[in-house]
C-alpha positions, -999 to +999 in steps of 0.1 A: +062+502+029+093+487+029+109+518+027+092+531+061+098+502+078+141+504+070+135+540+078+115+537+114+146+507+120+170+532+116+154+558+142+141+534+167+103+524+173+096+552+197+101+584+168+073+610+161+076+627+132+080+661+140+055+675+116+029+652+122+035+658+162+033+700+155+004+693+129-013+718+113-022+736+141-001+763+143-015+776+107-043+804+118-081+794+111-096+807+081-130+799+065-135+810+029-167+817+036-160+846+059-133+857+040-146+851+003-117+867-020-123+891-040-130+891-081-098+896-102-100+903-133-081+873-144-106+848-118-133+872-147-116+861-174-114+824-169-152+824-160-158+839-195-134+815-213-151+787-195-189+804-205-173+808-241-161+764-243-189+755-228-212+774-254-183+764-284-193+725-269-230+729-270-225+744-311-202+713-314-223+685-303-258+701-320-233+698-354-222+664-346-258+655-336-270+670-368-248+646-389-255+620-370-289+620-380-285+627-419-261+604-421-290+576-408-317+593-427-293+589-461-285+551-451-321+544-443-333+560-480-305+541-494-318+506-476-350+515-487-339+524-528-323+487-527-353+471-512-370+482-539-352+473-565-351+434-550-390+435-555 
């Protein structure tokens, strides 16, 4: 902010930025949606490296999940063994 307002003091109050005067409209109008680009094979590629993580995720977390729960099933049988040993 500062550094705007030493730079607007050095122009005087009444500058426009040229840029922001010209805008954007001198870029032609495009949609993406009536021009959709075409597949590459590399845009392919990415799509199947993302399938293949996701899928490598899913595997991961059903592992971890898996764990999870015999690890909790072990401490709650080993709870259990010392319970029964205090009786």
């Amino acid at each position: 902010m500062k550094c705007e307002a030493d730079e607007s003091g050095d122009r005087g109050e009444d500058y426009q930025d040229p840029f922001i005067a010209e805008g954007l409209s001198h870029l032609p109008p495009s949609s993406d949606s009536d021009n959709p680009q075409p597949t590459t094979a590399r845009s392919t590629r990415r799509r199947g490296t993302l399938a293949a993580a996701k899928k490598k995720r899913e595997s991961l977390k059903r592992r971890w999940f898996r764990h999870q729960e015999r690890r909790r099933n072990r401490e709650n049988l080993m709870d259990s063994d010392a319970d029964d040993e205090n009786l």
